[in-house]
PQR file of N, CA, C, O and H, with PARSE charges and radii, in Angstrom:
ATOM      1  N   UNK A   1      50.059 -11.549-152.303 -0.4000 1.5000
ATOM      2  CA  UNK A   1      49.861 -12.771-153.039 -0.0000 2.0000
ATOM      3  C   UNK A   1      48.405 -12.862-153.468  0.5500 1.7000
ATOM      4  O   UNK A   1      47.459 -12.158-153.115 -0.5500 1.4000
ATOM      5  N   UNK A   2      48.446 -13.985-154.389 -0.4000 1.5000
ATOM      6  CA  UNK A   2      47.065 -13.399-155.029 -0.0000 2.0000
ATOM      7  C   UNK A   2      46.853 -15.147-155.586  0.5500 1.7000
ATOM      8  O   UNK A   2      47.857 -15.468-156.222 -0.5500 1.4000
ATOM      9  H   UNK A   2      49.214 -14.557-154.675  0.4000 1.0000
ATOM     10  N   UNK A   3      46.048 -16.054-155.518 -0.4000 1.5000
ATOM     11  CA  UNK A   3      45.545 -16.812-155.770 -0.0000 2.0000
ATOM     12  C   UNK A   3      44.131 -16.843-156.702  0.5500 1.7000
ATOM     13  O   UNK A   3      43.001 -16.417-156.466 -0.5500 1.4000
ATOM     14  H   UNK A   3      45.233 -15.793-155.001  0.4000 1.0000
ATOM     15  N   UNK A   4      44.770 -17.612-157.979 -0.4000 1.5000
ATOM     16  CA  UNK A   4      43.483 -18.129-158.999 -0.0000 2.0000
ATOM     17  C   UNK A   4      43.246 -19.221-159.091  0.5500 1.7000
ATOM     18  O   UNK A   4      44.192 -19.989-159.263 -0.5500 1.4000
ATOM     19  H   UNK A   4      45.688 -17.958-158.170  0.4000 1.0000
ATOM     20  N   UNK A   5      41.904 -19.742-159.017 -0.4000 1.5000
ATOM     21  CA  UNK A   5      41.411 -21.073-158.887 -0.0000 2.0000
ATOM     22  C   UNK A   5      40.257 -20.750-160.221  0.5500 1.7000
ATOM     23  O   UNK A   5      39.195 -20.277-159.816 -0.5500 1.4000
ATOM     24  H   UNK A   5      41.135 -19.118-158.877  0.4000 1.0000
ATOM     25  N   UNK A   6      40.315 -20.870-161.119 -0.4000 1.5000
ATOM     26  CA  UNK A   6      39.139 -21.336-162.118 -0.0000 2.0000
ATOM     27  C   UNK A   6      38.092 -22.254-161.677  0.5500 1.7000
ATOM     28  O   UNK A   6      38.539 -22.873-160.711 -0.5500 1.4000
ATOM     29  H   UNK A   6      41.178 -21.254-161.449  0.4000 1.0000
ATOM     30  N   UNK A   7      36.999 -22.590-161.926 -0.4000 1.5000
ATOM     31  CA  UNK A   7      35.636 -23.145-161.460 -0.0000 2.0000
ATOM     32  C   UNK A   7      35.955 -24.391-162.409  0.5500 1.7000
ATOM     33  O   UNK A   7      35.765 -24.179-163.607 -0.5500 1.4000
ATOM     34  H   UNK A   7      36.636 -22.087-162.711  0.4000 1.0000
ATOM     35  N   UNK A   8      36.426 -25.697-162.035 -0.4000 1.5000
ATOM     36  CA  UNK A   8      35.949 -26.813-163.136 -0.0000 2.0000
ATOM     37  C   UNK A   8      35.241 -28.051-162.444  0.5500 1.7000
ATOM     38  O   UNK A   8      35.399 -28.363-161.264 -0.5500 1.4000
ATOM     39  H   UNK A   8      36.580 -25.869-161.062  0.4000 1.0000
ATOM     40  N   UNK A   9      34.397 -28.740-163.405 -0.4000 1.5000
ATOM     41  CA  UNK A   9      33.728 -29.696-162.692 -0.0000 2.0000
ATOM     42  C   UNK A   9      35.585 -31.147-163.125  0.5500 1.7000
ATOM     43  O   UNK A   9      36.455 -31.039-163.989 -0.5500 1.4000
ATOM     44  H   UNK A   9      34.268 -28.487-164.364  0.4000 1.0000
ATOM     45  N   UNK A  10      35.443 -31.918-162.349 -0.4000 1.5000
ATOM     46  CA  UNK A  10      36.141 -33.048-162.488 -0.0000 2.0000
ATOM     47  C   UNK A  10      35.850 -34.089-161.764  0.5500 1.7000
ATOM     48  O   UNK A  10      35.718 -34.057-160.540 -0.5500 1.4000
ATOM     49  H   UNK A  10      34.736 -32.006-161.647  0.4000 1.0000
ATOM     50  N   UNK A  11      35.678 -35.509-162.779 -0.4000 1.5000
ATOM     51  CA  UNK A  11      35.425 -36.806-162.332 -0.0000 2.0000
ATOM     52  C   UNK A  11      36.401 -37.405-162.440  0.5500 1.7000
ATOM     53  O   UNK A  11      37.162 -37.393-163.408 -0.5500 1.4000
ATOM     54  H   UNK A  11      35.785 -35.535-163.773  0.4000 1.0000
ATOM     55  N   UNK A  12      36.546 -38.268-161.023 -0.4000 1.5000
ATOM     56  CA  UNK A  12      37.965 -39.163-161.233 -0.0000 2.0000
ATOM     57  C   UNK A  12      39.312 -38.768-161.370  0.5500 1.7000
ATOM     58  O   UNK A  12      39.992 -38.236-160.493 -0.5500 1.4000
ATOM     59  H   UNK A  12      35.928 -38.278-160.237  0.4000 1.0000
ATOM     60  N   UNK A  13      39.653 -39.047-162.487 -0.4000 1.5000
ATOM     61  CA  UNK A  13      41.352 -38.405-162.316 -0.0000 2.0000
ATOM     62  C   UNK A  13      40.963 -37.279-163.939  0.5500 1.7000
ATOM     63  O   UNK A  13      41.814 -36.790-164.683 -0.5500 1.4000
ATOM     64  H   UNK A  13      39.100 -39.479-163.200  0.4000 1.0000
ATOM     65  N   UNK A  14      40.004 -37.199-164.019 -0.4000 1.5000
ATOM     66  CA  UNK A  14      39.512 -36.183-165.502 -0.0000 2.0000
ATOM     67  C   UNK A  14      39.571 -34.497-164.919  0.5500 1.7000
ATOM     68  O   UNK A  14      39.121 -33.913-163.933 -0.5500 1.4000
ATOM     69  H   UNK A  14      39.313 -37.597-163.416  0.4000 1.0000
ATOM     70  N   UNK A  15      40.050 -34.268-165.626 -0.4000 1.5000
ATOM     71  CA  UNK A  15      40.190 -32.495-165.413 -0.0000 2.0000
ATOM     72  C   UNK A  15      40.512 -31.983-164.095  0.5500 1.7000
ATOM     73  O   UNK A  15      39.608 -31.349-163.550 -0.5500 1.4000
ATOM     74  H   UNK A  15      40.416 -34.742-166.427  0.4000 1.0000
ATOM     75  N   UNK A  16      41.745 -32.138-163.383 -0.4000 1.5000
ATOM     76  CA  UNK A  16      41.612 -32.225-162.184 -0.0000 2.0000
ATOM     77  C   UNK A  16      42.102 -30.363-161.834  0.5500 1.7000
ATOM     78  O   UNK A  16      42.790 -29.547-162.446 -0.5500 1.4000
ATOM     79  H   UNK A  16      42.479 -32.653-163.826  0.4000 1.0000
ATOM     80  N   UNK A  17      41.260 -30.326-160.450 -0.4000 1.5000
ATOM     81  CA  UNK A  17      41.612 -28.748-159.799 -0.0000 2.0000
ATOM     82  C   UNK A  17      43.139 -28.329-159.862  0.5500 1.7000
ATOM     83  O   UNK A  17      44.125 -29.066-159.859 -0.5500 1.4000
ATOM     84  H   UNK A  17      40.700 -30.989-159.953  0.4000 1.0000
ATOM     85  N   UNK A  18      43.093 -27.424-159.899 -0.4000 1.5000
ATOM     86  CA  UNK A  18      44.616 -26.651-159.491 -0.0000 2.0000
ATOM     87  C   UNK A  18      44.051 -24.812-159.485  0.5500 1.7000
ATOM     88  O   UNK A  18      43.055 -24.235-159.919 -0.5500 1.4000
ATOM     89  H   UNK A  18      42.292 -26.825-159.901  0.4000 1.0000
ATOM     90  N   UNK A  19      45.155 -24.427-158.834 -0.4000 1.5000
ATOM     91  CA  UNK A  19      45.014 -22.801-158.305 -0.0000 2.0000
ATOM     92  C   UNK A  19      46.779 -22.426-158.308  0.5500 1.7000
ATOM     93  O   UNK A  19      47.791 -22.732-157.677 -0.5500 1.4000
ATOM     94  H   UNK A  19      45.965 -24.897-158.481  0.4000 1.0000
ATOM     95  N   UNK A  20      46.340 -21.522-159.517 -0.4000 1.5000
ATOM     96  CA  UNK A  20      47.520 -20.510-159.671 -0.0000 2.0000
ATOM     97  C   UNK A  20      48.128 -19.775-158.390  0.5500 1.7000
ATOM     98  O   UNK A  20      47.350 -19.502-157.477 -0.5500 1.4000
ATOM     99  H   UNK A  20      45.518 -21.273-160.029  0.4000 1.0000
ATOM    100  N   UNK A  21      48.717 -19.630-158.340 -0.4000 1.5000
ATOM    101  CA  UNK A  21      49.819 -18.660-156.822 -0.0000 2.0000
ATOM    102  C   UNK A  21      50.786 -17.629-157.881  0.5500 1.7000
ATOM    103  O   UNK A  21      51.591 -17.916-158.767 -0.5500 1.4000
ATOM    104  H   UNK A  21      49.350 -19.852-159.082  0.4000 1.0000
ATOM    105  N   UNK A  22      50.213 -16.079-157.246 -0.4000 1.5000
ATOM    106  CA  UNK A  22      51.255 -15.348-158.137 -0.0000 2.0000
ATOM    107  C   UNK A  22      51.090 -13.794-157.200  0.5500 1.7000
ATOM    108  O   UNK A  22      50.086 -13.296-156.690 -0.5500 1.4000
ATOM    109  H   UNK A  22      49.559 -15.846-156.526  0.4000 1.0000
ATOM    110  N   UNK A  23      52.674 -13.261-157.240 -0.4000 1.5000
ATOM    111  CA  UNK A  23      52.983 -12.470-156.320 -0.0000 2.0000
ATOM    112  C   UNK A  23      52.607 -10.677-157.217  0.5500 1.7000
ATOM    113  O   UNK A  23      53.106 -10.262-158.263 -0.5500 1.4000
ATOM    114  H   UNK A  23      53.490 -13.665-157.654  0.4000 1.0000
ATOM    115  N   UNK A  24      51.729 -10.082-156.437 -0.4000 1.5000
ATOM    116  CA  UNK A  24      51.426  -8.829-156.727 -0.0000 2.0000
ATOM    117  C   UNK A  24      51.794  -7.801-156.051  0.5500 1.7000
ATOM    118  O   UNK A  24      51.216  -7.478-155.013 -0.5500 1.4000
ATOM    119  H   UNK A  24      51.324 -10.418-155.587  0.4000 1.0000
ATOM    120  N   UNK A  25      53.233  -6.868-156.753 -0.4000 1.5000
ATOM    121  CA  UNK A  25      53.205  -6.049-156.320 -0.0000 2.0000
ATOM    122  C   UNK A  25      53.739  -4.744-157.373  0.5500 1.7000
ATOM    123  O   UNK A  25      54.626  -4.952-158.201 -0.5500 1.4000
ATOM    124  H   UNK A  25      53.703  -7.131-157.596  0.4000 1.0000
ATOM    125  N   UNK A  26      53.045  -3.320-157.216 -0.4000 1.5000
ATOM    126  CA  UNK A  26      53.140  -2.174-157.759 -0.0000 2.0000
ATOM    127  C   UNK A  26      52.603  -2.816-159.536  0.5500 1.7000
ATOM    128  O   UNK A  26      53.316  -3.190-160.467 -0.5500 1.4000
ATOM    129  H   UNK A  26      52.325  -3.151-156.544  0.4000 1.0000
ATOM    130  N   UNK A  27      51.362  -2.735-159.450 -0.4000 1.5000
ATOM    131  CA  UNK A  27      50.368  -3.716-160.171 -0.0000 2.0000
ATOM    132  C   UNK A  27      51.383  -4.284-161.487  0.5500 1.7000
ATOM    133  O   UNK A  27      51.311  -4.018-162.686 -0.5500 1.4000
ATOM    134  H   UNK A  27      50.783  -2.431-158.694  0.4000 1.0000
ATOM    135  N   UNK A  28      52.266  -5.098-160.798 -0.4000 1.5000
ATOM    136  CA  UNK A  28      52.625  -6.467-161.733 -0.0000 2.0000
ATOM    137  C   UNK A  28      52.425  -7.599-161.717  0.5500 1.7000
ATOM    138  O   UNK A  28      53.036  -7.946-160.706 -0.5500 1.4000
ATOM    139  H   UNK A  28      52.325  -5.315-159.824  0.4000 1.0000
ATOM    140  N   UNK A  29      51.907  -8.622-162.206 -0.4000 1.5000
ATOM    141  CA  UNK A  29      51.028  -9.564-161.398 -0.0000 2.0000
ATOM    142  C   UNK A  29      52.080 -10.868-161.986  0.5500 1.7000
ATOM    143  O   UNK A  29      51.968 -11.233-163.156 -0.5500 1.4000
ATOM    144  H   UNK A  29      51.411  -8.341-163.027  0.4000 1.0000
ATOM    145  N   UNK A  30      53.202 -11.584-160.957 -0.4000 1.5000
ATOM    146  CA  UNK A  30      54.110 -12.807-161.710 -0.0000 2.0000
ATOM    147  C   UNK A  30      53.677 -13.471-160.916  0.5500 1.7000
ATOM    148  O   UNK A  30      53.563 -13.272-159.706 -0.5500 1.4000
ATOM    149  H   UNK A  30      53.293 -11.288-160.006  0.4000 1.0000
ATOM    150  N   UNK A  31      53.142 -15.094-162.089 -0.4000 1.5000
ATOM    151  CA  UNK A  31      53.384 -16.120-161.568 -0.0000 2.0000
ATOM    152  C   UNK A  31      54.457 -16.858-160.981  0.5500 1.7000
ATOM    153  O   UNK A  31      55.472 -17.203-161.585 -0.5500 1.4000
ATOM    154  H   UNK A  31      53.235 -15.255-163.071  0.4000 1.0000
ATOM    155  N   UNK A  32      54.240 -17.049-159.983 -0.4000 1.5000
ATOM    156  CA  UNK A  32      54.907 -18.047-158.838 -0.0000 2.0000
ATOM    157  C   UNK A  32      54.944 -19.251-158.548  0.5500 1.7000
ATOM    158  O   UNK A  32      55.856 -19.707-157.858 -0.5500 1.4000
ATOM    159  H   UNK A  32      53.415 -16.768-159.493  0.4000 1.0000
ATOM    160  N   UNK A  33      53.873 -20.054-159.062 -0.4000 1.5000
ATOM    161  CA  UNK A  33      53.819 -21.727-158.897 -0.0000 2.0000
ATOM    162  C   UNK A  33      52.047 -21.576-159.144  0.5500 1.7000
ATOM    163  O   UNK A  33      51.348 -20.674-159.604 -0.5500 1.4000
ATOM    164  H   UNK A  33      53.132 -19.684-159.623  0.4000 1.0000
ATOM    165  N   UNK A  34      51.821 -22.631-158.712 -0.4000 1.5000
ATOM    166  CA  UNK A  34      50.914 -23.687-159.146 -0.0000 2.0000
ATOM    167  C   UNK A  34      50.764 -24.647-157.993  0.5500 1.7000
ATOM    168  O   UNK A  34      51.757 -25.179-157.497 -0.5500 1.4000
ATOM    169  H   UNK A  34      52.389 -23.364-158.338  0.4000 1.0000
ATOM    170  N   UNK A  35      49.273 -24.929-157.460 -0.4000 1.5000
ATOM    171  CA  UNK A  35      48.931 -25.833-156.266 -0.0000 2.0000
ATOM    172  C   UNK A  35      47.969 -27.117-157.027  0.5500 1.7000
ATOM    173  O   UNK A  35      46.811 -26.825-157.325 -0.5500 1.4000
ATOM    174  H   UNK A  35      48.466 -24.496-157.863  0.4000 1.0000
ATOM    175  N   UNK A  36      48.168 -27.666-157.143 -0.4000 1.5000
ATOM    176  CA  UNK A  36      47.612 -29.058-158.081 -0.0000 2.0000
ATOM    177  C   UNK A  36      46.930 -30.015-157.140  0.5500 1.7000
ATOM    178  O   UNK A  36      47.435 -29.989-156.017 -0.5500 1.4000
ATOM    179  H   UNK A  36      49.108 -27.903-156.901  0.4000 1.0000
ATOM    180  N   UNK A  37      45.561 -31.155-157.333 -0.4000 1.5000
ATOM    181  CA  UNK A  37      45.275 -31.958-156.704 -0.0000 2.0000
ATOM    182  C   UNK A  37      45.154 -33.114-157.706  0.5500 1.7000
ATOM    183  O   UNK A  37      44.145 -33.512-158.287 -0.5500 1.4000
ATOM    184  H   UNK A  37      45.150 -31.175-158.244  0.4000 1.0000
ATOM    185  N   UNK A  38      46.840 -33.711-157.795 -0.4000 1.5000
ATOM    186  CA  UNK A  38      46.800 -34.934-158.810 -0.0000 2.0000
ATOM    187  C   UNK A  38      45.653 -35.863-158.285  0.5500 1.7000
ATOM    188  O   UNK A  38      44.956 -35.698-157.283 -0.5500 1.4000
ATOM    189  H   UNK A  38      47.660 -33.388-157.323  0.4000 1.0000
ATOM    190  N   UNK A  39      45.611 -37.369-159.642 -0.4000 1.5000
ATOM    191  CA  UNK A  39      44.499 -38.216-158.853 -0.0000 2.0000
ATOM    192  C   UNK A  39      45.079 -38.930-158.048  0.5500 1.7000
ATOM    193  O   UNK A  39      46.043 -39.535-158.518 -0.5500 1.4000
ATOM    194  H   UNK A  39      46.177 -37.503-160.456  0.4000 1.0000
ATOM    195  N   UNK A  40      44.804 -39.136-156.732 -0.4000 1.5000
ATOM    196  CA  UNK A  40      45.134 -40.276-155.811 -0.0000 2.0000
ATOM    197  C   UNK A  40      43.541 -40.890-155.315  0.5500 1.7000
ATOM    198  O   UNK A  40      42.525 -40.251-155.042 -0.5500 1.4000
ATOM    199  H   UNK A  40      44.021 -38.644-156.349  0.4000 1.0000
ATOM    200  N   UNK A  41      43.745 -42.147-155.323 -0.4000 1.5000
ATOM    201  CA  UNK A  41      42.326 -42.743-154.705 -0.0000 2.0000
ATOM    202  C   UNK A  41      42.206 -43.202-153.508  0.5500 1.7000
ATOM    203  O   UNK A  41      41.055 -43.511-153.198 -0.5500 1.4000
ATOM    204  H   UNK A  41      44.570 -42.667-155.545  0.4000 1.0000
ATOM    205  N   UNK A  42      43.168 -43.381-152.575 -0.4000 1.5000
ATOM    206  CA  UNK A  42      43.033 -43.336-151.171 -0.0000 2.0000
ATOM    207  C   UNK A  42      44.033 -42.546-150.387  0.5500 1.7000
ATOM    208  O   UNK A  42      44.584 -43.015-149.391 -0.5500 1.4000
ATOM    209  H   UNK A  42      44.103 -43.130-152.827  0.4000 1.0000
ATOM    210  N   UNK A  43      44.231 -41.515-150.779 -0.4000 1.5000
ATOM    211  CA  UNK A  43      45.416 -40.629-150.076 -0.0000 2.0000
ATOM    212  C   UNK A  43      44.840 -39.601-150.690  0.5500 1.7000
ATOM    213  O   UNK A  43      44.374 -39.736-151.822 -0.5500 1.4000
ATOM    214  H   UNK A  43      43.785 -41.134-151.588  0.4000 1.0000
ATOM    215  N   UNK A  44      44.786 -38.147-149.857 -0.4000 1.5000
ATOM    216  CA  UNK A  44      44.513 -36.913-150.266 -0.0000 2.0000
ATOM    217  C   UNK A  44      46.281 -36.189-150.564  0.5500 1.7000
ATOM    218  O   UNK A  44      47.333 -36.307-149.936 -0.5500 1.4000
ATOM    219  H   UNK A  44      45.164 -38.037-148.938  0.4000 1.0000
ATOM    220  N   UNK A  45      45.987 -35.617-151.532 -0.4000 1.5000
ATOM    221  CA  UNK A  45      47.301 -35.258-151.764 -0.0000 2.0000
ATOM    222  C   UNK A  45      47.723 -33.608-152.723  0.5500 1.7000
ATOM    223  O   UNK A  45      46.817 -33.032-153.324 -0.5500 1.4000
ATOM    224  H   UNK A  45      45.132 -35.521-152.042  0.4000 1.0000
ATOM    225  N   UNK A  46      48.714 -33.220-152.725 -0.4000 1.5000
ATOM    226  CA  UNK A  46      48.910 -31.672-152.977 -0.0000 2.0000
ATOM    227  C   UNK A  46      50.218 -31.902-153.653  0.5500 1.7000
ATOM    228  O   UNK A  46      51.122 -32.637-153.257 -0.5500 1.4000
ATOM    229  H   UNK A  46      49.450 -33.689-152.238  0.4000 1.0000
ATOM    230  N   UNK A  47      50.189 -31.087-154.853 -0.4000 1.5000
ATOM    231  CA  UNK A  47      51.544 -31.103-155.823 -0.0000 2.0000
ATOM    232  C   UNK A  47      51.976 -29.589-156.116  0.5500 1.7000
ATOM    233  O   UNK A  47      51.286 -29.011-156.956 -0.5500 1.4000
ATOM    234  H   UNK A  47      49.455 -30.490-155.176  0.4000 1.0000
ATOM    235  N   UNK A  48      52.953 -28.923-155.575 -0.4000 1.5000
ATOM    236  CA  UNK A  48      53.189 -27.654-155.458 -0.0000 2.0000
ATOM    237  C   UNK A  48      54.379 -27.475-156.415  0.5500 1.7000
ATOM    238  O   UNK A  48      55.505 -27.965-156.318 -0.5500 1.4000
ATOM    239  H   UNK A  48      53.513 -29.393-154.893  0.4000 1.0000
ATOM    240  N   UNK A  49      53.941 -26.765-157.243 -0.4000 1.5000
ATOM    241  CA  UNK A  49      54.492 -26.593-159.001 -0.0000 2.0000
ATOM    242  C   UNK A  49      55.238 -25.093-159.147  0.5500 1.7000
ATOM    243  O   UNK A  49      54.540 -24.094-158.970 -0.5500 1.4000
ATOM    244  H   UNK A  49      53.027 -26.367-157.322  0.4000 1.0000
ATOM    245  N   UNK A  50      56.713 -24.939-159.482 -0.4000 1.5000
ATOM    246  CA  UNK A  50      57.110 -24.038-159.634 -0.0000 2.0000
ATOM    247  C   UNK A  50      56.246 -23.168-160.975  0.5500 1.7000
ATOM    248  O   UNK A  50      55.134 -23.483-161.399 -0.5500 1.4000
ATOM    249  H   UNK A  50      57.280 -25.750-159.626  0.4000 1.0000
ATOM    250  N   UNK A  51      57.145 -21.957-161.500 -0.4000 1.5000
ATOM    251  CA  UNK A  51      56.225 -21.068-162.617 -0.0000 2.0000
ATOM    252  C   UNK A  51      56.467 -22.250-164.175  0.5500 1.7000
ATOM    253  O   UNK A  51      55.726 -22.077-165.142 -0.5500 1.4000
ATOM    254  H   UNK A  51      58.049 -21.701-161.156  0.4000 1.0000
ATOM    255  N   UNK A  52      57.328 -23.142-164.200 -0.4000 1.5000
ATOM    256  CA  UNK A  52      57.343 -24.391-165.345 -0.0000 2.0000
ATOM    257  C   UNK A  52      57.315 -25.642-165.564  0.5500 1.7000
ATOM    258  O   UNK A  52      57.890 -26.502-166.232 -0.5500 1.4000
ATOM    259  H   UNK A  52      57.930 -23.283-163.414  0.4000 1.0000
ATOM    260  N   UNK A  53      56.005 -25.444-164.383 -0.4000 1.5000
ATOM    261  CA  UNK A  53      55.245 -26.925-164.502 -0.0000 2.0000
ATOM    262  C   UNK A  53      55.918 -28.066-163.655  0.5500 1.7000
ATOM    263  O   UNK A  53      55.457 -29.206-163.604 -0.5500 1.4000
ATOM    264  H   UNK A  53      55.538 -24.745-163.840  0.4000 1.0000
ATOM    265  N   UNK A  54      57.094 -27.639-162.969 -0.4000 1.5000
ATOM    266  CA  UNK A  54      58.203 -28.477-162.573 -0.0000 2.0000
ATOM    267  C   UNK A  54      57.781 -28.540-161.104  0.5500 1.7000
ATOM    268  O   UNK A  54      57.486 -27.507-160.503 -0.5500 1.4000
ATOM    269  H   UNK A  54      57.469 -26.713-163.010  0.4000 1.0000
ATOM    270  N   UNK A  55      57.738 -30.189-160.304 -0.4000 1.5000
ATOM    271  CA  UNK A  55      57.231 -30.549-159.335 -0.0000 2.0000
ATOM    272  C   UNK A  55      58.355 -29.754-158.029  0.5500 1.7000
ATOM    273  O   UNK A  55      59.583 -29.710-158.098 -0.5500 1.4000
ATOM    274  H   UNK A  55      57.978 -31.028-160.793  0.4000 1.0000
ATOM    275  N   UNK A  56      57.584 -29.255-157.031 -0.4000 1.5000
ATOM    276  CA  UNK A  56      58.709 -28.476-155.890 -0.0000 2.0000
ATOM    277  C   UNK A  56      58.681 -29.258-154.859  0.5500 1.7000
ATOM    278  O   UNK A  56      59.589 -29.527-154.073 -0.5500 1.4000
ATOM    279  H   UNK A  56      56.586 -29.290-156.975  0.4000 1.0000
ATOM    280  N   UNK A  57      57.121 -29.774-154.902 -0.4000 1.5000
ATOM    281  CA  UNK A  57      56.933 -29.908-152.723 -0.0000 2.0000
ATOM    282  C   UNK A  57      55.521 -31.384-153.420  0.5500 1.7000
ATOM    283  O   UNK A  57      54.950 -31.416-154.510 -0.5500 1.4000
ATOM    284  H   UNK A  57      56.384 -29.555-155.541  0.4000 1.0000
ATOM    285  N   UNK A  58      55.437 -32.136-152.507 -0.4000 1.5000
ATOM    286  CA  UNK A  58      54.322 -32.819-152.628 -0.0000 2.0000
ATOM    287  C   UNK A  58      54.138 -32.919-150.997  0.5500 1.7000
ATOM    288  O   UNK A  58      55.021 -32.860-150.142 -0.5500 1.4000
ATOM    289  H   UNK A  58      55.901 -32.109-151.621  0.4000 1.0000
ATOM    290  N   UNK A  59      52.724 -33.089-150.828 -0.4000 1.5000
ATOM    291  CA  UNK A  59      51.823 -32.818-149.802 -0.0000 2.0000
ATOM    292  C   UNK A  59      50.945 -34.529-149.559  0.5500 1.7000
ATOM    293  O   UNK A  59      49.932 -34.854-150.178 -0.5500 1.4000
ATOM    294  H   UNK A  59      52.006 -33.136-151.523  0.4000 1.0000
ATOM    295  N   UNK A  60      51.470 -35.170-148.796 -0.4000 1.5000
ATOM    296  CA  UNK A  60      50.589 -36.104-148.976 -0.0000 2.0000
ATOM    297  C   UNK A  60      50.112 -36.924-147.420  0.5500 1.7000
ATOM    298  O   UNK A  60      50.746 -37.196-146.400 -0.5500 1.4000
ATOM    299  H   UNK A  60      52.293 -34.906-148.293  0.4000 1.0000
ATOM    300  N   UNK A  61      48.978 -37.093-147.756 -0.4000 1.5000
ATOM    301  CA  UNK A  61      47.990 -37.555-146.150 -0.0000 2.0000
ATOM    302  C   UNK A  61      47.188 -38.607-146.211  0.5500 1.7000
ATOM    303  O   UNK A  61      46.641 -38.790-147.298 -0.5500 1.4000
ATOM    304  H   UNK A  61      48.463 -36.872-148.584  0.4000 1.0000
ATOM    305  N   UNK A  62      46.906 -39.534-145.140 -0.4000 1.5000
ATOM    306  CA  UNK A  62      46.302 -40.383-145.712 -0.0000 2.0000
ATOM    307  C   UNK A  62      44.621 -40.240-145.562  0.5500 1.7000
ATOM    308  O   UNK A  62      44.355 -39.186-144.983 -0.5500 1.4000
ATOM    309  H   UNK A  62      47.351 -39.385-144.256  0.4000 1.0000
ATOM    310  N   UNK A  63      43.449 -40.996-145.918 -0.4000 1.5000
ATOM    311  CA  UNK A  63      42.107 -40.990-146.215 -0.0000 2.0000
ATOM    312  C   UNK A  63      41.746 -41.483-144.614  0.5500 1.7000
ATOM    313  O   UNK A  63      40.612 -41.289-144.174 -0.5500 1.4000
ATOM    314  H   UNK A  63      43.665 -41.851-146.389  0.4000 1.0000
ATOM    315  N   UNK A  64      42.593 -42.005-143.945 -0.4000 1.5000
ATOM    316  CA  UNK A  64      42.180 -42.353-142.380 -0.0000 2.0000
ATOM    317  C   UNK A  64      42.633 -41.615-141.333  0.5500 1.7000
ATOM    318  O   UNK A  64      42.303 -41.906-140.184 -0.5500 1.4000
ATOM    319  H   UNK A  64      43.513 -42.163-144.302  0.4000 1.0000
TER
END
């Protein structure tokens, strides 16, 4: 497995992080999903995205 995270700055709910997930093997490189950090403002939270954008798993915790 092989994880891409691009470098972006983001304020607020503006341009928010996410990191590609994609399975490598006998150098073919398929995407697999998508790990997302939608905006939440008092809950830390994780949106785990199949290969078409389509919501699988949400991850959610609270700020206390």
């Amino acid at each position: 497995m092989e994880i891409d995270k691009p470098c972006a700055c983001s304020f607020l709910c503006c341009n928010r992080p996410y990191a590609e997930v994609y399975l490598v093997e006998d150098r073919k490189r398929d995407l697999i999903g998508k790990i997302e950090l939608p905006c939440s403002l008092c809950a830390h939270e994780l949106a785990i995205k199949d290969p078409q954008d389509n919501d699988k798993f949400r991850i959610v915790g609270s700020c206390c």
